[in-house]
C-alpha positions in Angstrom: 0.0 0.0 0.0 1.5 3.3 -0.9 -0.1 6.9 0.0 -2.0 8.4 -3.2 -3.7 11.6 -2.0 -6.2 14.2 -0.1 -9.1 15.0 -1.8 -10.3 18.7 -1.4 -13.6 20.2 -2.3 -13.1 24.2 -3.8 -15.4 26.6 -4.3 -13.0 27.7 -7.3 -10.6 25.1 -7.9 -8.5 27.1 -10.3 -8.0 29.8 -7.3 -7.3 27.1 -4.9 -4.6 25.2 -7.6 -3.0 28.0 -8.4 -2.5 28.7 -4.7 -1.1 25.2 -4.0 1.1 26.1 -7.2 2.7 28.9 -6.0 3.2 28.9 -2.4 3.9 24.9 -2.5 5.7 23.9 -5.4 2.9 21.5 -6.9 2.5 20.9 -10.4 -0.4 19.9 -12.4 -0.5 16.6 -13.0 -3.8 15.2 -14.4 -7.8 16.9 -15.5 -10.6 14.6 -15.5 -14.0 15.8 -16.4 -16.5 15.6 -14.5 -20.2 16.8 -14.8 -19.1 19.6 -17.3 -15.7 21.0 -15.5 -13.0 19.0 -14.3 -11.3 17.4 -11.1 -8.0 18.6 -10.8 -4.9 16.6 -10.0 -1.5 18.4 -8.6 1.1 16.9 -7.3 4.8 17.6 -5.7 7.0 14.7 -5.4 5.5 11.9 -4.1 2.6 14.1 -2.7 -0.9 14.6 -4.1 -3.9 16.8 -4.1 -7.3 16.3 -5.7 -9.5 19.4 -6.4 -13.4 18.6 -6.5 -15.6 21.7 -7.9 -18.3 22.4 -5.5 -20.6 21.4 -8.9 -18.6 18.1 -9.2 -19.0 17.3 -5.7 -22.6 17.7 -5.2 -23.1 15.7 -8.6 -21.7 12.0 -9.5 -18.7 11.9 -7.6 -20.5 12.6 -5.0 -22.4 10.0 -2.4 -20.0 7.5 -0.5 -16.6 9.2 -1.9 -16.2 11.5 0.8 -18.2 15.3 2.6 -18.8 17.5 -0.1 -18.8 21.0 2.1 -16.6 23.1 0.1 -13.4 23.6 2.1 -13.4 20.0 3.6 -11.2 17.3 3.3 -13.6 14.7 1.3 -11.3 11.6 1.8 -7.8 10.4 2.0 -6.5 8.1 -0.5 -4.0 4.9 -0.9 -2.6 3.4 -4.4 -2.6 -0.7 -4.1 -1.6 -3.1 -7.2 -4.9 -4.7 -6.9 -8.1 -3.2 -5.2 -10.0 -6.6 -5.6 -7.3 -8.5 -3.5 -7.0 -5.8 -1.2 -10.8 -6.1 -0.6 -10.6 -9.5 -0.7 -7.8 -9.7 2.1 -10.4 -7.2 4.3 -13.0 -9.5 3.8 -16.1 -8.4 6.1 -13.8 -5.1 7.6 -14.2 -3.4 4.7 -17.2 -0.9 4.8 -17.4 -0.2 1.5 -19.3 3.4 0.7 -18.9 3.4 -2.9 -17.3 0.9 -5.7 -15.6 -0.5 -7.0 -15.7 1.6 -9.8 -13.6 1.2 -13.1 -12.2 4.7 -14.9 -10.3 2.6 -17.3 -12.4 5.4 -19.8 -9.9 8.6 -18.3 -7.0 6.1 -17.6 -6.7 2.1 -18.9 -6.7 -0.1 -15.5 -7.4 2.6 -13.1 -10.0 1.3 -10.4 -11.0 2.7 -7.4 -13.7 1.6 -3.8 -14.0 4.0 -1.3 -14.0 2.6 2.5 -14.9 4.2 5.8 -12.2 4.2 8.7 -13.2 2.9 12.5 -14.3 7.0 13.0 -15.9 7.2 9.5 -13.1 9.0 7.4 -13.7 7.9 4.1 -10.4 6.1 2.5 -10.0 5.5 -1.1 -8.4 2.8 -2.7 -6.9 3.2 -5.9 -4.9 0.7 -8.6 -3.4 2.1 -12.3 -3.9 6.2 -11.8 -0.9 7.9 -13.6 -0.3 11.3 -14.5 -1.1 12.8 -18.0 1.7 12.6 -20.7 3.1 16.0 -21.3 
């Protein structure tokens, strides 16, 4: 298991990246559309961020992914090399809120379930996201 990323809902994304941007050294690394606009990717080194729009998060990314109250955390996120044998391996633990779901239409092989912790953080778990080619 290796950490992916912190999901953030924005009431302006492209205010909120570009502060990220320049006061923290991330660097765009992937768009996905969502709803009509787009969820944001940055990232710096092994560190990531990913911007909801208030429209994307009340729309269908919302519901077991996470809060979608602009300005909150919606969830924390892992990378594994296989979510079905990770879910698999929780067996009955895992409280699964939403998924598995396949993207492989944005990015071949990327899958992702969302889980709730013990105090009901929502944790997603990821296989196959990579960054767009420049």
């Amino acid at each position: 298991m290796r950490w992916s990323h912190v999901g953030l809902n924005c009431r302006d994304p492209n205010l909120t990246r570009d502060f990220y941007m320049r006061w923290f050294g991330f660097v765009p690394a992937r768009a996905v559309p969502a709803d009509g606009e787009e969820i944001l990717f940055l990232r710096k080194d092994d560190v990531y961020l990913e911007l909801f729009p208030s429209a994307a998060a009340a729309g269908a990314f919302a519901g077991g992914t996470g809060t979608e109250v602009p300005g909150a955390i919606r969830h924390i996120a892992f990378q594994t090399d296989d979510v079905d044998a990770f879910l698999f391996q929780m067996g009955e633990a895992a409280d699964v809120t939403a998924g598995p779901l396949d993207f492989s239409e944005f990015i071949a092989g990327w899958k992702t379930v969302w889980l709730r912790d013990p105090d009901g953080v929502v944790v997603e778990v990821s296989q196959g996201y990579r960054d767009e080619e420049n």
